[in-house]
N, C-alpha and C positions, 0 to 999 in steps of 0.2 A: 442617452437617456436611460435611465431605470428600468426595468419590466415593471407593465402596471403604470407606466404616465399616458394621460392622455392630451388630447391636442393642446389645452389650454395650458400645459405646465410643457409641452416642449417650443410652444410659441415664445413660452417666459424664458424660457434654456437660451434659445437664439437671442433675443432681447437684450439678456443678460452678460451672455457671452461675447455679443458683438458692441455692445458699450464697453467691456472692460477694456475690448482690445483698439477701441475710438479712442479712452485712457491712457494707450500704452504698453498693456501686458503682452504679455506673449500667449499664442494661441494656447500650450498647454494649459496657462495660470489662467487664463478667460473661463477655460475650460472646467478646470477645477472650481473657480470662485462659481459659477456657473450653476454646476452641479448641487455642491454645497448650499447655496441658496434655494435651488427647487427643491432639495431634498428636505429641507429645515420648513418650506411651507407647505410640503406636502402630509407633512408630521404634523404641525398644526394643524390642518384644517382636515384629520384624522383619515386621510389616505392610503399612509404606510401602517402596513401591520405591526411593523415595532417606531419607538420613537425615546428619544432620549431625554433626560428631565430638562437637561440645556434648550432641546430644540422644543418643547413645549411650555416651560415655564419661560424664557427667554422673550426681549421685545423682539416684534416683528423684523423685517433684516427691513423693512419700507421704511419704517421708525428709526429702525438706526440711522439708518441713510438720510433720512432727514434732520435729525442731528447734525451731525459729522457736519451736512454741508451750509449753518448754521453761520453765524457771524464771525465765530472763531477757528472758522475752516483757513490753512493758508495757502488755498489753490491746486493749484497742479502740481505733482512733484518734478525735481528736478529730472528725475528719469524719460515722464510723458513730456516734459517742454524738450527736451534732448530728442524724443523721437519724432515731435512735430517740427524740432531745428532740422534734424535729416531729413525728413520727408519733405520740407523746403529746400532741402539744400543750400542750409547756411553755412556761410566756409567759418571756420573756425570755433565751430561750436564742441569740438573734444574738450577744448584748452576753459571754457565758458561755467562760469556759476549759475546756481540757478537765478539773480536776479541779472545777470548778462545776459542767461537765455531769455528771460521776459523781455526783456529791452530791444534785444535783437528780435523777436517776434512781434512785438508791438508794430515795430516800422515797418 
């Protein structure tokens, strides 16, 4: 966490971090995305000394997010279904598309 976060923005840091990696990511990219988001609302909501025009004029990252997972969202990528195929230990899911891995997970 930044110098200068207090409890309530590294509550959101873990939060953050531990759904990207529910998603899929890798601890570093959890991390990163992670960061990047507390730092962009700590800039809004005038915490950091400096901030950048993106991260204050920009919509919220809650706003995006709500977007994105809108009607035209198409799911999980084939990456996250690949890593919830391993974590079940489905045999043949190297060789698998992503709508094979769906199929194979469904069952």
């Amino acid at each position: 966490m930044p110098a200068g976060s207090n409890r309530k923005r590294e509550r959101q840091y873990e939060h953050i971090k531990e759904s990207a990696q529910e998603r899929g990511e890798s601890e570093k990219r959890a991390e990163e995305i992670a960061a990047r988001t507390v730092n962009k609302e700590r800039a809004r909501a005038g915490e950091s000394r400096t901030a950048s025009r993106s991260s204050t004029d920009d919509m919220s990252s809650g706003r995006r997010g709500g977007q994105r997972s809108g009607n035209g969202s198409q799911g999980p990528t084939r990456d996250q279904l690949y890593a919830e195929a391993k974590r079940r230990k489905i045999d043949g899911r190297s060789h698998m598309n992503k709508a094979e891995l769906k199929r194979a997970l469904d069952n």
